[in-house]
C-alpha positions as CSV (number, residue, x, y, z in Angstrom):
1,X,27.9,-1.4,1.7
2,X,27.9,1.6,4.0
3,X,25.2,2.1,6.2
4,X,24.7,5.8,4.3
5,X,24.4,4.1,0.9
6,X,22.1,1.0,2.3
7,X,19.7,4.5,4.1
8,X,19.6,5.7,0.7
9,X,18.7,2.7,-1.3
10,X,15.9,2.3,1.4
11,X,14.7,5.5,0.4
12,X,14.7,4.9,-3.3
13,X,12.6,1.8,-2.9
14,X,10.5,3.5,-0.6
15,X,9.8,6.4,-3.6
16,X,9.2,3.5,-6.5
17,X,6.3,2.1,-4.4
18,X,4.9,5.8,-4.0
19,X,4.8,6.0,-7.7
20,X,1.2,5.9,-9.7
21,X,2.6,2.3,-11.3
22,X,3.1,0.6,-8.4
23,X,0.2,1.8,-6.2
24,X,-2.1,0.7,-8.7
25,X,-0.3,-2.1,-9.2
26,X,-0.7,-3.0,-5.2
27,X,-4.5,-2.2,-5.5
28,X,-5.3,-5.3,-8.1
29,X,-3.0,-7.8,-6.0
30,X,-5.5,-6.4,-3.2
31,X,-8.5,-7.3,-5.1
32,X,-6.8,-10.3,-6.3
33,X,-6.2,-11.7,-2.9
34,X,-9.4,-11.1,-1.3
35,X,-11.4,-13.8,-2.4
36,X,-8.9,-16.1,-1.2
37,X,-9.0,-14.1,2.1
38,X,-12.6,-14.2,2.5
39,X,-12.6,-18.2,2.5
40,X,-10.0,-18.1,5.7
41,X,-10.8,-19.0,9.5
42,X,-8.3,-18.7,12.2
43,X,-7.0,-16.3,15.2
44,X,-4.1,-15.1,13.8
45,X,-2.6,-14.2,10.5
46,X,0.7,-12.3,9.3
47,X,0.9,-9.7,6.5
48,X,4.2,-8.6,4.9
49,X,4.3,-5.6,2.9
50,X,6.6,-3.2,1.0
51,X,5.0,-0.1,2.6
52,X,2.0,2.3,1.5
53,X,0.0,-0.3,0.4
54,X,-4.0,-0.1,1.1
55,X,-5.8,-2.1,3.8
56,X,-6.6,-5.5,3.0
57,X,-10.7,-6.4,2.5
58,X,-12.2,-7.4,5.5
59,X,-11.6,-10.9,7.1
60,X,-14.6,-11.8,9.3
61,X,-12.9,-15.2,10.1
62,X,-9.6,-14.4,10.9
63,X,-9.5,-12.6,14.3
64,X,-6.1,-10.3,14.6
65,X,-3.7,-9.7,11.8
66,X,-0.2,-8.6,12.7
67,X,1.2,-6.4,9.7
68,X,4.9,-5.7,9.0
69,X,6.4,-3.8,6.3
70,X,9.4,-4.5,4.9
71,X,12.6,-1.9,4.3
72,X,15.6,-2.6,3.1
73,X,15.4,-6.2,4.6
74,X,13.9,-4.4,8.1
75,X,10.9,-4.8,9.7
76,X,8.4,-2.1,11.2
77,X,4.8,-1.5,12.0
78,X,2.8,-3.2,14.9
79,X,6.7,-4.9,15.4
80,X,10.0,-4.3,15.4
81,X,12.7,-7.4,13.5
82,X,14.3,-8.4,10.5
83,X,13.0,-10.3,7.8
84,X,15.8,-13.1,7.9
85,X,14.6,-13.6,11.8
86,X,10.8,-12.7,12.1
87,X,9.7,-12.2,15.6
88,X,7.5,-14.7,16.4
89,X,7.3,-18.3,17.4
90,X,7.1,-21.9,15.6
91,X,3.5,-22.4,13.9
92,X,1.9,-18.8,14.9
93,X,-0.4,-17.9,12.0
94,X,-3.4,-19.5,10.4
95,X,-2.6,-17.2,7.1
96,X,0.7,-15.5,6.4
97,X,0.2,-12.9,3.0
98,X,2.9,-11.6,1.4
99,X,2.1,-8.4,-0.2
100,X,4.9,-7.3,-3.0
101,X,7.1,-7.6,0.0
102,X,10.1,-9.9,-1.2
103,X,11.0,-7.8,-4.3
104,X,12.6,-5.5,-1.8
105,X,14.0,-7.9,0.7
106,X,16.1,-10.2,-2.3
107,X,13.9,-12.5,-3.8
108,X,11.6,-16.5,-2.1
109,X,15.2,-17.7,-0.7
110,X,15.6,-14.2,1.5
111,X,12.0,-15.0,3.3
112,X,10.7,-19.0,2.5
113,X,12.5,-20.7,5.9
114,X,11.2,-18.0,8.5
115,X,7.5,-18.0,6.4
116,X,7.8,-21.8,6.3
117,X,8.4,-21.8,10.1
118,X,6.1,-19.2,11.4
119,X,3.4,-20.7,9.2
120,X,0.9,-23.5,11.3
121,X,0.4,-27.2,9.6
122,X,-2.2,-26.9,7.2
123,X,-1.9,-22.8,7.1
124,X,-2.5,-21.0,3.7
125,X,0.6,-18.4,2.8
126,X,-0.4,-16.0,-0.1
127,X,2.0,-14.3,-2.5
128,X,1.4,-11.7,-4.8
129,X,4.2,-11.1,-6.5
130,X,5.9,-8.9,-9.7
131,X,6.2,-10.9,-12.5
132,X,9.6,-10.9,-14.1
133,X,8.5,-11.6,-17.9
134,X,6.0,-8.9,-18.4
135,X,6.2,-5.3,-19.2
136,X,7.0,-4.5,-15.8
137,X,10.8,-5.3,-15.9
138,X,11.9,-3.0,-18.7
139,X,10.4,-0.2,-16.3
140,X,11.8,-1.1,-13.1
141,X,15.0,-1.5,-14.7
142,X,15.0,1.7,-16.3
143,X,14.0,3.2,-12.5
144,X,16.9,1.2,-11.0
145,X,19.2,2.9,-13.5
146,X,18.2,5.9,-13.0
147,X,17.8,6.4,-8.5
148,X,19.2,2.7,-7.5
149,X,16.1,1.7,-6.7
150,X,16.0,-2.3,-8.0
151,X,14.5,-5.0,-6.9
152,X,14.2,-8.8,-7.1
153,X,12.2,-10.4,-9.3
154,X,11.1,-14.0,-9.0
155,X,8.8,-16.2,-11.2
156,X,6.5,-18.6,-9.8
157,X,8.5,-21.4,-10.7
158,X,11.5,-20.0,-8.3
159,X,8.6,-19.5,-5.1
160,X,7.3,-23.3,-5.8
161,X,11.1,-24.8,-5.4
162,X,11.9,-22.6,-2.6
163,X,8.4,-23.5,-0.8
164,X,8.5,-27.2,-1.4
165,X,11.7,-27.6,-0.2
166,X,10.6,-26.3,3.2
167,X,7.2,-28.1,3.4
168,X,4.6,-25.7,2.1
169,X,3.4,-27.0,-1.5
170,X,1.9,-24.0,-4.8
171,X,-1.7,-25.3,-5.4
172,X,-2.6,-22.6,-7.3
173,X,-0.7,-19.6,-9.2
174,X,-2.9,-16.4,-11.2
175,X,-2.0,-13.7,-13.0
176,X,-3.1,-10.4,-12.0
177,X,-3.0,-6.2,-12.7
178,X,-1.7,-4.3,-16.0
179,X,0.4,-6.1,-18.2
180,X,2.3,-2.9,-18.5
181,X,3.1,-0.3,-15.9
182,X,0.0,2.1,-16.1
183,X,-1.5,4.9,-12.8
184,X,-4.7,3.5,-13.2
185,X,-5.9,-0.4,-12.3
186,X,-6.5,-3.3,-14.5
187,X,-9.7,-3.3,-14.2
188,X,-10.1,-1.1,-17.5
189,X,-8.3,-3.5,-19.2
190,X,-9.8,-6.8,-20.6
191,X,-10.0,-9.0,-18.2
192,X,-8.1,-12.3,-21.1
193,X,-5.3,-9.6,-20.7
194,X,-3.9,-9.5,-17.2
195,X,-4.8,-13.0,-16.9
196,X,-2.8,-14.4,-19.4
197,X,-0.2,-11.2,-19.0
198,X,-0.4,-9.4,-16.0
199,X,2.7,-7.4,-14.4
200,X,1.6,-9.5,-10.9
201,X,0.7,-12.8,-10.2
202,X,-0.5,-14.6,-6.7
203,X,0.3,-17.7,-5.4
204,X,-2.0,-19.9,-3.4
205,X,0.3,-22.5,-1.0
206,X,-0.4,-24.6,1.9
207,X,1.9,-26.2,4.5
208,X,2.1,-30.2,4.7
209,X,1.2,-31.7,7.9
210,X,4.0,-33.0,10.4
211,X,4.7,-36.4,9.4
212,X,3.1,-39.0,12.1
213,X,5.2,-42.5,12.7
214,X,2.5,-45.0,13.8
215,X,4.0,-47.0,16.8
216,X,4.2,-50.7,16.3
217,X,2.7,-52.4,19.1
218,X,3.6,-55.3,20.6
219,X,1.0,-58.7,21.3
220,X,0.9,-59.0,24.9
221,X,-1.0,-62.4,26.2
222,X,-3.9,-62.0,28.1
223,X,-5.5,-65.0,30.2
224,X,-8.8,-65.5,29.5
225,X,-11.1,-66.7,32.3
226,X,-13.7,-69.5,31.8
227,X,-17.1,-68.0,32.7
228,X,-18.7,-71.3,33.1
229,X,-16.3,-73.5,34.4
230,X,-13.3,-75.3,33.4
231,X,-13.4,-77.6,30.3
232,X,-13.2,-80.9,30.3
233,X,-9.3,-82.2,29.1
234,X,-9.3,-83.4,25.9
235,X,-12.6,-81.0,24.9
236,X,-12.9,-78.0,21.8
237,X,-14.3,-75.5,22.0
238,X,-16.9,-74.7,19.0
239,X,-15.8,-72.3,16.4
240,X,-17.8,-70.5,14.0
């Protein structure tokens, strides 16, 4: 791929998350994630995003967020990197949110060992996520056909294999937003709808702690002083 067709397929994907569908679509995974936000402590979280998406609710108890958004596998916004190498050490962030992000990077495998690794022991990650069997994918295959703009879909089945394999175990997975691609937000919608068949859903995951190897320790004798005097040979001591 050239780097003039790879510029233009940026742009494409960059236009199909300006559209109506897909903003409104970002709102409800908003609204979706916040109560899980609200019930987070820490000093620093990561949020990955596809671009043009609103701010998040605010989170009292987690101090600094570092956001990123995600083009054509790229990163930009308060850093500069790649999403296959993210810049930032081991174990950095309490929460790391993933906001429609890895339809446009190439699906869980493209992101799960650099979130797995820049995730602490015992962090949340949250992913909200298109859902491949739902309205949604007749649309966004129709759009790719049309400007090139596809993405990767990924069910929640795919995110929990990727995840476990690299230590951070699904809990939880909900279905949010329209069931079919629509300007305006689910929330006019009944509420049995987009829970049972919503275009997005959100997963709820938690790294494992590092594995501790008790030491075995080794009997040592210890000489035990009489504290009033020596006993008499052939004497026993009284045992309860």
């Amino acid at each position: 791929m050239t780097t003039i067709t790879a510029a233009r397929m940026s742009e494409t994907v960059a236009a199909l998350y300006e559209t109506p569908q897909l903003r409104a679509l970002c709102a409800d995974a908003t609204a979706a994630l916040a109560p899980e936000l609200a019930g987070l402590a820490g000093t620093h979280a990561l949020l990955l995003d596809a671009g043009g998406a609103p701010a998040l609710p605010p989170t009292p108890l987690l101090a600094v967020w570092t956001r990123l958004e995600v083009h054509a596998g790229a990163l930009s916004g308060d850093l500069l990197g790649n999403a296959d190498a993210l810049p930032f050490a081991d174990d950095s962030f309490r929460a790391v949110v993933l906001r429609l992000a890895a339809e446009a990077i190439g699906g869980p495998e493209a992101l799960a060992d650099e979130l797995a690794r820049v995730l602490a022991p015992q962090g949340i990650a949250l992913i909200a996520a298109l859902h491949p069997l739902s309205l949604w994918q007749p649309w966004l295959a129709l759009r790719a056909h049309r400007g090139g703009a596809a993405l990767t879909l990924a069910g929640p089945g795919r995110w929990r294999s990727a995840l476990a394999a690299r230590g951070v175990d699904v809990y939880a997975v909900r279905r949010y937003g329209a069931a079919w691609p629509r300007a305006q937000s689910a929330r006019t919608q009944p509420r049995w709808l987009h829970a049972a068949a919503g275009g997005g859903y959100m997963l709820v995951a938690r790294k494992r702690r590092p594995a501790m190897i008790p030491l075995r320790l080794r009997p040592r004798p210890a000489a035990v002083a009489a504290r009033h005097g020596t006993l008499a040979p052939g004497a026993h001591r009284a045992c309860a």
